[in-house]
One Martini backbone bead per residue (centre of mass of N, CA, C, O) as a GRO file, in nm:
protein
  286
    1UNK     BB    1  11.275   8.682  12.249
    2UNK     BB    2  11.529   8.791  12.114
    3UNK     BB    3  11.687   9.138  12.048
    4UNK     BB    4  11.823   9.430  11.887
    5UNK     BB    5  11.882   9.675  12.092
    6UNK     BB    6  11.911  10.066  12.135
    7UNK     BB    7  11.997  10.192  12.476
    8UNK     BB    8  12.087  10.460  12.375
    9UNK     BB    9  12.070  10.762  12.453
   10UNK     BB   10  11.866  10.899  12.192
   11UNK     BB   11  11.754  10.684  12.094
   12UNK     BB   12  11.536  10.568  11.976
   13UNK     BB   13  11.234  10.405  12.061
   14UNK     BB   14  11.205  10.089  12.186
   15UNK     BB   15  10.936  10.036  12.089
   16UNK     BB   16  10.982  10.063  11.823
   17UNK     BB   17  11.214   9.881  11.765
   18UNK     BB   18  11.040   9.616  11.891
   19UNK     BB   19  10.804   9.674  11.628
   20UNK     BB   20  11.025   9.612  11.402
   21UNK     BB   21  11.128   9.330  11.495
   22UNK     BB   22  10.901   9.175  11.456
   23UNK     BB   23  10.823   9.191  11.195
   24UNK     BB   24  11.067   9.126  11.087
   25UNK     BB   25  11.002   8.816  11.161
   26UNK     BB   26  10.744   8.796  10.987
   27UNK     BB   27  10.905   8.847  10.725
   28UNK     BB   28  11.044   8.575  10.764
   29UNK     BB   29  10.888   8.362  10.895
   30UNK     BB   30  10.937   8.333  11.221
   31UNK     BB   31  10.627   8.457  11.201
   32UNK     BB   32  10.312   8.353  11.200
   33UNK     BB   33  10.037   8.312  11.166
   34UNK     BB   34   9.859   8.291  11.465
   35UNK     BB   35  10.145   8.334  11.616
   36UNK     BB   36  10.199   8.335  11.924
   37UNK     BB   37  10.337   8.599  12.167
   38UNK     BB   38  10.511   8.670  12.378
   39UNK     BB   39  10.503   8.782  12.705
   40UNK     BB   40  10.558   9.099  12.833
   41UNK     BB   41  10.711   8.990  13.064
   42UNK     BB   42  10.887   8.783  12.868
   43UNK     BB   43  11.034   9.042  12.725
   44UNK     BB   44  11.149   9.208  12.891
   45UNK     BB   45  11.333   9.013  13.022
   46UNK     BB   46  11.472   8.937  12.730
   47UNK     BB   47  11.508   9.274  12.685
   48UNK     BB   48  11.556   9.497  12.912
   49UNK     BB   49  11.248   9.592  12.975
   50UNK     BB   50  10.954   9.712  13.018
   51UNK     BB   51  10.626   9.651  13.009
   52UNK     BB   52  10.532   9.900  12.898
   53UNK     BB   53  10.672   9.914  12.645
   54UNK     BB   54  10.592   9.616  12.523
   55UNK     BB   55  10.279   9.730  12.508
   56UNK     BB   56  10.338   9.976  12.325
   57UNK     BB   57  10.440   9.805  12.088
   58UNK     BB   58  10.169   9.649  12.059
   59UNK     BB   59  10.003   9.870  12.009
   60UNK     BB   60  10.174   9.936  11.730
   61UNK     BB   61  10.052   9.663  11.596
   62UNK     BB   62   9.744   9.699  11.668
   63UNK     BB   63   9.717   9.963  11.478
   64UNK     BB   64   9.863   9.822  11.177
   65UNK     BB   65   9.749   9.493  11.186
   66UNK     BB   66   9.947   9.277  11.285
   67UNK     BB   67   9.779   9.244  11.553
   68UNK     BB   68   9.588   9.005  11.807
   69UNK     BB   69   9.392   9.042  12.055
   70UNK     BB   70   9.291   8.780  12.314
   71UNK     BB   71   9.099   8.745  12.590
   72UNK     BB   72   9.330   8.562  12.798
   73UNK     BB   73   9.543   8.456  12.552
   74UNK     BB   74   9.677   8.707  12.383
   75UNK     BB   75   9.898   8.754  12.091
   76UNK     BB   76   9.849   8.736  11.750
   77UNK     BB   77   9.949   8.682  11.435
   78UNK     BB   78   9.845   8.842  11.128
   79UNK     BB   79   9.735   8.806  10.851
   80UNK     BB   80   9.856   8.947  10.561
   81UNK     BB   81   9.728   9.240  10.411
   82UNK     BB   82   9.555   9.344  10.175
   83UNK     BB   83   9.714   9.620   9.922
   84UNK     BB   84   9.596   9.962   9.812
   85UNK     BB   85   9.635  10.213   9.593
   86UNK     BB   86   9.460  10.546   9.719
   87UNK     BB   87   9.611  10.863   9.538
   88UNK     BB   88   9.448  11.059   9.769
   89UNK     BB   89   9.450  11.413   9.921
   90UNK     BB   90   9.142  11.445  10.079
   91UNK     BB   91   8.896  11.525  10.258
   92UNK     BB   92   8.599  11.476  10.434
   93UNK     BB   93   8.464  11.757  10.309
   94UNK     BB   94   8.573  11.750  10.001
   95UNK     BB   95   8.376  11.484   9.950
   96UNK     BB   96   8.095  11.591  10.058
   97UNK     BB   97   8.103  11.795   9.871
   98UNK     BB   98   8.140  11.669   9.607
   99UNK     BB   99   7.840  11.496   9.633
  100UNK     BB  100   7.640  11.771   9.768
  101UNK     BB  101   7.684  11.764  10.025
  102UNK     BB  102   7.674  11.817  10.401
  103UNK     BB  103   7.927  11.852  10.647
  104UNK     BB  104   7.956  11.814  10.997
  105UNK     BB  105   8.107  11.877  11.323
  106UNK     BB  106   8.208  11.785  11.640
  107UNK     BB  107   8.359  11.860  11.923
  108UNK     BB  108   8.522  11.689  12.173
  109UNK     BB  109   8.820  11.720  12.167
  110UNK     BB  110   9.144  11.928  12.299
  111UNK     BB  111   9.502  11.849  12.267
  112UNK     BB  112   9.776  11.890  12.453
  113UNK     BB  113  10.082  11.687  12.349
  114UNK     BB  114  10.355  11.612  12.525
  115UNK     BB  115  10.614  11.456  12.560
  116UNK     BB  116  10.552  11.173  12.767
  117UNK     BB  117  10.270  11.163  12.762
  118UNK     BB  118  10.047  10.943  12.897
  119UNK     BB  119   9.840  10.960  12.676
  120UNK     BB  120   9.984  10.953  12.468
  121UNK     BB  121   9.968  10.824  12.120
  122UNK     BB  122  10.076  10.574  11.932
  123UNK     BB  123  10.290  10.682  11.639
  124UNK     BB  124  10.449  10.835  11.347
  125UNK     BB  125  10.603  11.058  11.504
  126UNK     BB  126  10.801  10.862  11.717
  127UNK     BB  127  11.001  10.806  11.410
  128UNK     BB  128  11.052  11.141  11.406
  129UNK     BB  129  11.326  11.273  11.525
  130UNK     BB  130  11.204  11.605  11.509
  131UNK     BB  131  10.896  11.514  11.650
  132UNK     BB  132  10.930  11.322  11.927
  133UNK     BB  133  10.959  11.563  12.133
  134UNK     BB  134  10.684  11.703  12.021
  135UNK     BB  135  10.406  11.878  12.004
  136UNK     BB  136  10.083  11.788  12.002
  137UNK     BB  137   9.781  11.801  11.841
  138UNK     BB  138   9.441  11.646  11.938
  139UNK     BB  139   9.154  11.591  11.760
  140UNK     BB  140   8.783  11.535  11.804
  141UNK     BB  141   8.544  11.415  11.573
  142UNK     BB  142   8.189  11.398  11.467
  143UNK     BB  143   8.123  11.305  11.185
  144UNK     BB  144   7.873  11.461  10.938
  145UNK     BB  145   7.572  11.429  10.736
  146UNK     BB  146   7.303  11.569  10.742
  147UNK     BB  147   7.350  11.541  11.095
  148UNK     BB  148   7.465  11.259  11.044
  149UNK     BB  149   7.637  11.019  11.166
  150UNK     BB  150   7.948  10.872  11.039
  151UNK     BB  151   8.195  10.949  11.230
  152UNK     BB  152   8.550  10.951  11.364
  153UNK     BB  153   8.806  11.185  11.442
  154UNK     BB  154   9.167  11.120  11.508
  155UNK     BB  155   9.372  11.415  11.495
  156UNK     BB  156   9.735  11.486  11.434
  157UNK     BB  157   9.963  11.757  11.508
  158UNK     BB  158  10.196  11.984  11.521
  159UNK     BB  159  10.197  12.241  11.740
  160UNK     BB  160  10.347  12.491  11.517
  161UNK     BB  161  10.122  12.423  11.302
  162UNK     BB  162   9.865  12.509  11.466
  163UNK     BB  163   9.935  12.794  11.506
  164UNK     BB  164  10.006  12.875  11.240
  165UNK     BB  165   9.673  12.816  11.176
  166UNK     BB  166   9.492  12.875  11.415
  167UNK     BB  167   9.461  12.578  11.588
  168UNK     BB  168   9.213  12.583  11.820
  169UNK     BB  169   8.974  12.502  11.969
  170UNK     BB  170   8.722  12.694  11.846
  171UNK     BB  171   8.823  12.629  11.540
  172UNK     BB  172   8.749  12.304  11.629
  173UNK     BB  173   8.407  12.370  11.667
  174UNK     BB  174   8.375  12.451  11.409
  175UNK     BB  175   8.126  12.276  11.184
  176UNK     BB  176   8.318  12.355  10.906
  177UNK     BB  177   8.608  12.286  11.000
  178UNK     BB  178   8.877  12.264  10.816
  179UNK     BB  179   9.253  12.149  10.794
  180UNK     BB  180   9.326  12.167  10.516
  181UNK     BB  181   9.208  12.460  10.426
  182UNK     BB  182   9.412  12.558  10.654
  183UNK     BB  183   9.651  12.501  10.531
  184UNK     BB  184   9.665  12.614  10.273
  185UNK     BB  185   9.565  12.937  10.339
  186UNK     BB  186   9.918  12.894  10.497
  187UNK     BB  187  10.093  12.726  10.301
  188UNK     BB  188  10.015  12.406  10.301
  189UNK     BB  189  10.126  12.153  10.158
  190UNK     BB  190  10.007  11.836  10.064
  191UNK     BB  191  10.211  11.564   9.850
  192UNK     BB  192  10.216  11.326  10.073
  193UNK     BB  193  10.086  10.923  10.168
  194UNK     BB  194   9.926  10.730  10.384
  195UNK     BB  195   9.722  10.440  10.374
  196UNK     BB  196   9.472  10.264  10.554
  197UNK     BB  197   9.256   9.967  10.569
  198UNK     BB  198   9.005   9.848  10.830
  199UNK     BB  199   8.799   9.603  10.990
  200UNK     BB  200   8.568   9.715  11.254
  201UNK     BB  201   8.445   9.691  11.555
  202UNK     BB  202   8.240   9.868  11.802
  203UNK     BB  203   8.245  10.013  12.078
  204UNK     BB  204   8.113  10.132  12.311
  205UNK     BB  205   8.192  10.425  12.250
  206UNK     BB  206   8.152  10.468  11.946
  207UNK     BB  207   7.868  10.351  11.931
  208UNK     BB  208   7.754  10.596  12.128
  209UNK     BB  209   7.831  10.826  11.925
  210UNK     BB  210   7.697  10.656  11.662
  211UNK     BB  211   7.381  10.560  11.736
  212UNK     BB  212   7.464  10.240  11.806
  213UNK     BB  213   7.534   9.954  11.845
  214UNK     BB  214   7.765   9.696  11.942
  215UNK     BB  215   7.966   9.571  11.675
  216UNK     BB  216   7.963   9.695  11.458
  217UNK     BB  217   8.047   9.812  11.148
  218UNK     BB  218   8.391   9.944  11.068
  219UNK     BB  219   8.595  10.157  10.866
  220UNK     BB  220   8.953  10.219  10.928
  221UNK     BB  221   9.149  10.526  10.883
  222UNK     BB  222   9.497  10.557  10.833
  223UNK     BB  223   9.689  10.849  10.805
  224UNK     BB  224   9.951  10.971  10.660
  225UNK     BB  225  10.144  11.314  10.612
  226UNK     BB  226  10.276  11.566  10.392
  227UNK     BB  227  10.508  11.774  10.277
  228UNK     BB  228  10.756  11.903  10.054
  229UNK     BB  229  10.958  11.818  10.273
  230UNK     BB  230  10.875  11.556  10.417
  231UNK     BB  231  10.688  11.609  10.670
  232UNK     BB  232  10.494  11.567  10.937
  233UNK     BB  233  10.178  11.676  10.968
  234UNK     BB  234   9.977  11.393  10.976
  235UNK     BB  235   9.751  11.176  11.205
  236UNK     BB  236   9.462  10.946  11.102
  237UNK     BB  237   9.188  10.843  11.298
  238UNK     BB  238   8.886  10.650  11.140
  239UNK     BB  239   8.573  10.619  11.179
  240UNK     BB  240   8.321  10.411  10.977
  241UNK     BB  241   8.082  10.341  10.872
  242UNK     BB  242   7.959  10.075  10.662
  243UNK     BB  243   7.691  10.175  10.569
  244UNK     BB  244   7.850  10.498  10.496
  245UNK     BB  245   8.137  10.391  10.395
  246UNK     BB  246   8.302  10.381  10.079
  247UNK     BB  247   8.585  10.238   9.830
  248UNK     BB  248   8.625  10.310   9.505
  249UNK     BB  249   8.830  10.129   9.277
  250UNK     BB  250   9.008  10.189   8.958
  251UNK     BB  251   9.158   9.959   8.741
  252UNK     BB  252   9.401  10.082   8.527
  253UNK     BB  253   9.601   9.967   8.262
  254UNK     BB  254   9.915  10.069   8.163
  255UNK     BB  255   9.874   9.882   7.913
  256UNK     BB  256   9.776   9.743   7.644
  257UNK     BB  257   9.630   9.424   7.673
  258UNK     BB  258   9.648   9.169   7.836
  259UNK     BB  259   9.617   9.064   8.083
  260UNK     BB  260   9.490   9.174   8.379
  261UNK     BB  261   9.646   8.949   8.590
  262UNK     BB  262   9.948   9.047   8.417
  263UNK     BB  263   9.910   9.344   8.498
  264UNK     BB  264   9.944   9.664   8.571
  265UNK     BB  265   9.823   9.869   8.849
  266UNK     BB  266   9.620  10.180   8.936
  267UNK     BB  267   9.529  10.293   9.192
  268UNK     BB  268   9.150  10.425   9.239
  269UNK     BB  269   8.976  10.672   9.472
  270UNK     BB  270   8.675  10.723   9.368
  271UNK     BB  271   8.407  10.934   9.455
  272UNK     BB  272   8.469  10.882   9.749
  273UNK     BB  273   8.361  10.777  10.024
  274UNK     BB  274   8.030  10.810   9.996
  275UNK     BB  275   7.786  10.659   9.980
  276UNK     BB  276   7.496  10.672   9.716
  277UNK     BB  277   7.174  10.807   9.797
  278UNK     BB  278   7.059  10.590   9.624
  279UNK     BB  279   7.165  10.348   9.850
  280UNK     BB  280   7.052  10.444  10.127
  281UNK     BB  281   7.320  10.539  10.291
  282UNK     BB  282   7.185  10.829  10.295
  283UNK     BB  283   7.083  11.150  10.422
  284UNK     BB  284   6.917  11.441  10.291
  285UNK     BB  285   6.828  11.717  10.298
  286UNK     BB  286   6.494  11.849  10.337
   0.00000   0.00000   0.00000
């Protein structure tokens, strides 16, 4: 499989571009679902990239939910997943106390990662032409619900937005401390975002830290967000247990009369977050 790649010094990162090159790939339907990709050896020697790099694309469509690697056999494309628009940006805190219940978390991790840190995971950062040199903060932390663990969040922002807000460890070690409510208090507002949901089995390590077996459902969210200026200030991604954590959506048609399935609808996610502890997935403080 050839590409087109610009291999000018200071141009895109080539693994973005090879991983948006294969998109376009599937949106022609020139790789349908199911279709095996070749592999990152092959790729490589045909559009003179590193393996590493090959892999790092590959990374980045196995994040978007793009591609499915399969151990042993390959990587291959996935069936295109049906997408609703969830028009909401509030944070983890702010569900969960909307709710009456308490949320809190413990701080696993606390990293900043320079650019080409190899550490560093692939993200919509590295999209970014003024924030892919810079550097990110990343923190993890296992969020809870009355001290029950129901989710994991890996979020990154850029490191002088971190400072601005004078997010360090401490900080971030913090039970109680909000990202969100720290951004606007120092007066960043967020104002637009994406927002992605697919359903994931949990892996060993994720099971161990949330109390659960190895293969649990989990459902998996990632959120790029800007502020009013169009900046990417972050990107998070969360596991939530499946039976502790679900999305509901209320259809509402623009107009009214008319076929339902004829309608254009606005989605909305509504209560969301947590479901209701009256459905038995949540104990509340007692």
């Amino acid at each position: 499989m050839r590409v087109e790649l610009d291999h000018a010094r200071g141009g895109e990162p080539l693994y973005v571009q090879l991983a948006r090159a294969i998109e376009s790939f599937i949106a022609r339907e020139e790789l349908k679902p199911g279709d095996l990709l070749p592999s990152e050896t092959v790729l490589a020697s045909e559009n003179r990239l590193s393996r590493a790099t090959v892999i790092k694309a590959f990374d980045t469509l196995l994040e978007r939910g793009v591609v499915t690697r399969r151990q042993g056999r390959g990587t291959f494309v996935n069936a295109r997943p049906m997408e609703r628009q969830l028009p909401e940006l509030t944070s983890f805190s702010e569900h969960v106390h909307g709710l009456g219940l308490v949320p809190g978390s413990t701080l696993l991790s606390f990293e900043v990662l320079a650019s080409g840190d190899r550490d560093r995971p692939a993200s919509a950062f590295d999209a970014e032409p003024l924030l892919s040199d810079q550097s990110l903060v990343r923190i993890e932390r296992l969020r809870t619900v009355g001290k029950e663990p129901v989710g994991i969040q890996r979020a990154m922002i850029p490191a002088d937005v971190a400072e601005s807000i004078g997010l360090d460890e401490p900080a971030a070690a913090d039970g109680g401390y909000s990202l969100y409510e720290s951004l606007r208090h120092n007066g960043v507002y967020l104002t637009s975002g994406e927002e992605s949901l697919r359903a994931i089995n949990a892996d060993e390590h994720d099971a161990s830290l949330l109390g659960v077996e190895e293969g649990v459902a989990l459902i998996e969210v990632v959120r790029n967000s800007r502020d009013a200026d169009g900046r990417l200030i972050e990107v998070v991604r969360a596991r939530y247990l499946g039976t502790k954590y679900l999305y509901h959506i209320t259809f509402a048609p623009t107009h009214h009369g008319g076929n339902l399935e004829e309608t254009t609808r606005a989605g909305l996610r509504s209560g969301g977050g947590l479901a209701a502890a009256s459905e038995r997935m949540l104990g509340r403080d007692e």
